[in-house]
N, C-alpha and C positions, 0 to 999 in steps of 0.2 A: 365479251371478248376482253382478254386482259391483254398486256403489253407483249405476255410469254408469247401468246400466242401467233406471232407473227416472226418467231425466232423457233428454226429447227434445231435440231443438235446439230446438225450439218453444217450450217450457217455460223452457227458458234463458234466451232472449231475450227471454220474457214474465216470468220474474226480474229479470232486468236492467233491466228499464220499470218494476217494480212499488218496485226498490230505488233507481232516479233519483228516482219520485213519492212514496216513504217520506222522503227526505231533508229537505223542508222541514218536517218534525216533528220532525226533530233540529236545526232553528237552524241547517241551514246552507245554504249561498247556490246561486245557481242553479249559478254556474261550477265547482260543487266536483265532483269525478271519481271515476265507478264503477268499478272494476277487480276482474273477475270473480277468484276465486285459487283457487276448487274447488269441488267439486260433492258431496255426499253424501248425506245424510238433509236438508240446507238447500243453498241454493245461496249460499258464501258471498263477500262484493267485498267489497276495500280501499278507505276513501273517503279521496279526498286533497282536501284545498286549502289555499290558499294552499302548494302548495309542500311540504306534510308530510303524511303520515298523519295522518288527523282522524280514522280509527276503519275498525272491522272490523264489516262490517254482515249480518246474517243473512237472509235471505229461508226462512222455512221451506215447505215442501213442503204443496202444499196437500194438503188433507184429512188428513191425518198425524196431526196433533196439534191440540188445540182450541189456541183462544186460552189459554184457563183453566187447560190441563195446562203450556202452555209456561209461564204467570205464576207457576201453582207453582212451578214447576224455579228458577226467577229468586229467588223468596219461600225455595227451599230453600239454594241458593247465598251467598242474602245471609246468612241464619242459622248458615252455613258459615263465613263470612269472619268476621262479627264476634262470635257465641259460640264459636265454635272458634280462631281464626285462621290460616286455610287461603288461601292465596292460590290464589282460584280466581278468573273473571272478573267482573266490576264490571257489572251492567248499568246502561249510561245511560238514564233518562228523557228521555219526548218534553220539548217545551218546555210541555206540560200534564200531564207527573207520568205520562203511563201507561209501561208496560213492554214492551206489545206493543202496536204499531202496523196496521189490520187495512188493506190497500190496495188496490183495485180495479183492475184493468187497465183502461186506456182502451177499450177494445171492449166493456168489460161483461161480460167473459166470462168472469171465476173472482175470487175473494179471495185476496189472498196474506197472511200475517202479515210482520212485519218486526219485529228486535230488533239491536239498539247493543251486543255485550257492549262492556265495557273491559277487554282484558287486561291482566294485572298486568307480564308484561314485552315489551310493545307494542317498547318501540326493539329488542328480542334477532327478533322478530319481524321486525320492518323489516327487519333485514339479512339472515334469509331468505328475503323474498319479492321484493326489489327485483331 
């Protein structure tokens, strides 16, 4: 079994909805753009606007992982980078300080979480996925 296999097209495109309606809790504007770039344990898209990479946006897999184990992994990452100094990713805050975003599909029919990381070399990144 591969990673695909646990991702329907269904679920995709119910990612993709869930990571458009996460976006206005990262501060950004309606016009800014989802672009799916892989699928795994999260289903992850590149968000652009104005013109550049604005970030790398997580949708994790429902039922997977709580909200509270993914905020650990975040809480353990950040302890990582500045006790350690490991350049791992950055997670950004909503525009009200949380870490995990919890987001409802329009149809009412599941919860997805959503999380911002910041990687540390975002432009080396750009120029693989463009």
């Amino acid at each position: 079994m591969n990673a695909y296999d646990t991702w329907s097209s269904v679920d995709l495109r119910s990612a993709t909805e869930a990571a458009r309606r996460a976006l206005a809790e990262y501060g950004f504007d309606d016009d800014a753009e989802v672009c799916p770039i892989g699928v795994s344990e999260n289903a992850v898209f590149r968000i652009e606007s104005n013109d550049r990479i604005a970030g790398i946006l997580r949708i994790h897999r429902r039922g997977y992982h709580t909200a509270a184990s993914i905020r650990s992994e975040f809480l353990w990452m950040q302890a990582l980078r500045t006790d350690c100094g490991l350049l791992v990713p950055q997670v950004v805050p909503t525009t009200h300080g949380a870490l995990v975003v919890p987001v409802t599909e329009s149809t009412g029919g599941g919860l997805w979480l959503a999380s911002l990381p910041r990687l540390p070399y975002l432009g080396f990144i750009h120029a693989l996925i463009r």
